[in-house]
N, C-alpha and C positions, 0 to 999 in steps of 0.2 A: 687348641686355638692359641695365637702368640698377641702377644700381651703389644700393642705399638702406642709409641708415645703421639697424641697428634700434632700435626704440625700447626707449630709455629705463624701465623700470618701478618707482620710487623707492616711497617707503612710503607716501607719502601720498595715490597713485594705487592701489595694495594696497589700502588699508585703503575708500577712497573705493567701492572696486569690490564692496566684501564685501557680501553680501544684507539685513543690519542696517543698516549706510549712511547715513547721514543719514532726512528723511523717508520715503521710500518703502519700507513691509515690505514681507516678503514674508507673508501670512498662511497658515496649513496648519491649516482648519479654524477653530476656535475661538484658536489657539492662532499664535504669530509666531516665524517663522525666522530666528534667529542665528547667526554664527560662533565658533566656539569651540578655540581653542589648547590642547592639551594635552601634556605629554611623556609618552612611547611606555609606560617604564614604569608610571606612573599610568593610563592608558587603558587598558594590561592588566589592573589591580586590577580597574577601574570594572566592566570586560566580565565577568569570574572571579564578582564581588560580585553582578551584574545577576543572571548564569546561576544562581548559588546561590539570590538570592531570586527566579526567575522571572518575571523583570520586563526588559523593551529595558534596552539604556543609553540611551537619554531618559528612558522611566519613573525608574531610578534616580538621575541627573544632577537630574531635575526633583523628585522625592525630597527627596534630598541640601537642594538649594535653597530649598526649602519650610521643611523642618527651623531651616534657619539662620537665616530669614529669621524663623521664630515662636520662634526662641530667641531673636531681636534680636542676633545675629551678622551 
């Protein structure tokens, strides 16, 4: 059995890999699939805020994003 070093996964191979990525989306529907970072406490909010107004957290997220975007935020 040979002995192999494992690779390497630096950030800039991370980030290359994620499904927004350079050219190629991913589309779902009408609409394009991104990655998205968030800390664990704020995802909680997001998920509590969705279930209150009965809406995904995408509905909400894409909400939110709309909002800021016609406020020129």
């Amino acid at each position: 059995m040979a002995i192999t070093k494992p690779v390497k996964r630096d950030e800039t191979n991370f980030i290359a890999g994620a499904p927004d990525a350079g050219p190629k989306r991913v589309k779902k529907g009408s609409k394009v699939q991104i990655s998205l970072t968030i800390a664990e406490p704020t995802l909680n909010e997001v998920d509590a805020l969705a279930a209150r107004a009965g809406l995904s957290r995408a509905g909400l997220i894409n909400l939110a994003i709309r909002r800021q975007i016609e406020a020129g935020i």
